[in-house]
Every structure is written in C-alpha cells, then in structure tokens.
N, C-alpha and C positions, 0 to 999 in steps of 0.2 A: 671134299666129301659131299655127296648129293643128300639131301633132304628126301625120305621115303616114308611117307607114313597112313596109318589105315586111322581116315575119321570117324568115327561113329559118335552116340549120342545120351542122354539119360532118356530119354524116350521119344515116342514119334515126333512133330512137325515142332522140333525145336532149333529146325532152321540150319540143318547139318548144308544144304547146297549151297545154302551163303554164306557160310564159317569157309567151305570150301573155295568155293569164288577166289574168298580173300585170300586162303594160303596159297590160291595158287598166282593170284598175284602179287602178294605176297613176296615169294620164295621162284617164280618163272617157272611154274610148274606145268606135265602135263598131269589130265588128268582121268581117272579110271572108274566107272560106277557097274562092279560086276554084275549086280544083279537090282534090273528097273523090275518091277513090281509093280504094274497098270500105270495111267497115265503115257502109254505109248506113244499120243501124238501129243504130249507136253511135259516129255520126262524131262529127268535132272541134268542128262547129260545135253538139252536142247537150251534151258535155264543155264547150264552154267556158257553156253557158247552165245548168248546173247546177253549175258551178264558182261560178258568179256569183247563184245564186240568181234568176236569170231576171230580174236587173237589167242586161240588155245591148242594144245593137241590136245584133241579127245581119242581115247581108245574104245572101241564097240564093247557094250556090253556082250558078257558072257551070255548072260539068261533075261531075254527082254518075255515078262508075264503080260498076261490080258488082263488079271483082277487086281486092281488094289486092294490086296490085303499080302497076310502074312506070306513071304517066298513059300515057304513049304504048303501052303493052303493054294496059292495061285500056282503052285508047281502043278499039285493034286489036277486041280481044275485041267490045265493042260496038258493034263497026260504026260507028263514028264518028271524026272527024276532028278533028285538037285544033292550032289557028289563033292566032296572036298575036291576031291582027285580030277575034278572036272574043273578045276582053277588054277590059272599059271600066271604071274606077273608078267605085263609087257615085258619084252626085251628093249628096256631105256634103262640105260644108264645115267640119266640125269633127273633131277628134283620131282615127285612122282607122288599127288594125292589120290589116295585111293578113300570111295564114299560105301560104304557100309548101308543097308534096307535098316529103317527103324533104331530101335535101340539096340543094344549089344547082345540083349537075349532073346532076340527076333529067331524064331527057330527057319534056317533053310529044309532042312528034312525033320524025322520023328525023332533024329537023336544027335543033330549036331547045331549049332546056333552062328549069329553071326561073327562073336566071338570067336568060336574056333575057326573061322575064315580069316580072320587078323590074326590068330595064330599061326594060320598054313602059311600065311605068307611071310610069316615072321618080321611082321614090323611091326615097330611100336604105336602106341597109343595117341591122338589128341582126342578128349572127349569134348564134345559139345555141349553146354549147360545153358539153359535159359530162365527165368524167372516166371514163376507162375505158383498156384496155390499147390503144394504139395511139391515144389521142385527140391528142395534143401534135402527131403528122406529121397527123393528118389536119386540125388546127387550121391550122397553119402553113402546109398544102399550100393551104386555106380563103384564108386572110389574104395571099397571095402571088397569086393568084389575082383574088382580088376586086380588088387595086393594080394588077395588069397589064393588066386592062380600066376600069380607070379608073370603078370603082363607089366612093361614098360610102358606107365606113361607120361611121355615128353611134355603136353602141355593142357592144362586143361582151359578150353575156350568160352569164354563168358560171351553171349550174344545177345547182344540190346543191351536194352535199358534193364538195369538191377536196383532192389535196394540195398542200401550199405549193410544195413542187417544180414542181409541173405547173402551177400559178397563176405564179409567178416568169417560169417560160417564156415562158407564154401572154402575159402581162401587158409583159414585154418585146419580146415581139415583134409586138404587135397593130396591127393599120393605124394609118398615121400620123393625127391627131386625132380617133381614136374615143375615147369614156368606158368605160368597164366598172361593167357592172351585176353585183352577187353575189345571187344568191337562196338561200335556204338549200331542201332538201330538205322537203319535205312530208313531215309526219306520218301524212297521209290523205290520199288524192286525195279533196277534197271542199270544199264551201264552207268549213266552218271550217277546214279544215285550210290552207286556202289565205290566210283570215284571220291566222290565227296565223304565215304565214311572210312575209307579208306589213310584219310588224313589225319583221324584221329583215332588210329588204330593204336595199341601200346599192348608191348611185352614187357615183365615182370618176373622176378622171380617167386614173387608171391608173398616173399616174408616180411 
C-alpha cells in the first residue's frame, strides 16, 4: 500500500520543505508542492531537488504566484483565480508527499483554505510542529481543529530542536491515533546535512 499524504503546518516557516525532504526520503517518495507563493527562482520544489541531490520526482506546481504572501492575496495580484476544482492528484501510484502554502488556514480564495485542499484530495494528515514562543497554543489550536472536522492525522512531525516541556504537551495532547515523528535540526540546509539528520530520525507512537 503506497504512502499519500498532504504535509502542512501550525504556521508559516516552521520548516514544512524539510519535514518534507525527509518523508520523502523517508518513504521514496515523489513529490508535489501545488501552489508556490513568490520565491519563484528559489521555491520549495527547487529546495527540495537539491536537498535530495536531484534524486526526486518533482511534479510542476499547479499555481506558481509572483508575491510571497497569502495564495489568495498573490492570486489577487496576478489576476487569477484559485479553484478546488482546479486541483488533481498526479496520476502515481506509488508513495506521494504533497506540501501545502503556510499553515492549514492559509486562505487559497475568499472562502476556501488550505485545509480544504487536503481535503479535496482526500489524504490524510502529517502536521508539521516546531518550537518557538507561542507554538504549544498554536499546536493545540492545529490539533483541536483538525478533530473537529474530522481530518486524519497520521503523524504529527516535531522538527528541530524541542524542549521536553513543549514535547510532553504536544505529545499528550496530539490527535487521537496519530504517531509522532522527531527530526533533529539540520546542521546545514543541504544534502548532507539532511543526510546526517536523517540518521537520527525516530517514529513513535507517542504514548
């Protein structure tokens, strides 16, 4: 059975392209970033092919934007229109990370979020978590959220460096039968350095 799942995050630059990297080293994944949002000549999908040494399948984004900010705000800017219906899973049959803009309630248009794009495509969950002041409420705000609409999720991914305190929490209060992945901090963002954290990567089931 293939491994499919939509990454997203508790909020922006908590490191969702290198959670990614790793699942899909991970797991031999390819891998899918529907909609880049500015940094056009140094998007996510160019990060994760040189994270990987250009050993990836990448699929072309759907909606490559000019403005770094919110899809629906950088939609506006380019005169374009950002549609569920305008989203289709690669046709691959095999192991398949898909990267999500921002956090989960990133809005693509004025009434639909990034959420409901992980629902269109009906995969489950890994959330991305990182440590920082205010991360614990915005984890929890994440994990309360995701159970109230009745989203699966499979793992929740801890990236970097944590305190035990903030892991204790997190870990106790994480959706009902998700696993928890710990990655350690990169030394370098770069292939080796992604190598080397890769060795002390660890799955859990959390409890």
């Amino acid at each position: 059975m293939s491994r499919r799942y939509f990454v997203t995050g508790i909020g922006t630059s908590v490191g969702k392209t290198i959670a990614c990297a790793a699942l899909v080293k991970l797991w031999d994944a390819a891998y899918w970033k529907p909609i880049q949002s500015g940094d056009l000549e140094s998007s996510d999908s160019m990060m994760m092919s040189s994270l990987l040494n250009n050993q990836v399948l990448i699929y072309p984004e759907r909606y490559k934007l000019n403005t770094a900010a919110s899809p629906h705000y950088s939609a506006e800017i380019d005169e374009v229109s950002i549609e569920l219906n305008d989203f289709k899973l690669p046709e691959d049959n095999g192991n398949l990370i898909v990267e999500g803009a921002g956090g989960m309630f990133v809005p693509i248009n004025d009434k639909e979020f990034i959420i409901d794009l992980a629902e269109h495509f009906d995969l489950p969950i890994i959330l991305v978590c990182s440590d920082y002041l205010g991360s614990i409420n915005h984890s929890l705000l994440s994990f309360h959220s995701l159970e109230e609409r009745g989203v699966a999720v499979d793992y929740i991914f801890l990236n970097g460096s944590f305190k035990e305190s903030t892991k204790r929490i997190l870990i106790k209060n994480k959706p009902k039968g998700s696993k928890v992945i710990e990655f350690p901090e990169l030394e370098d963002i770069s292939s080796n350095g992604l190598e080397k954290a890769m060795k002390n990567l660890k799955i859990h089931d959390g409890n």
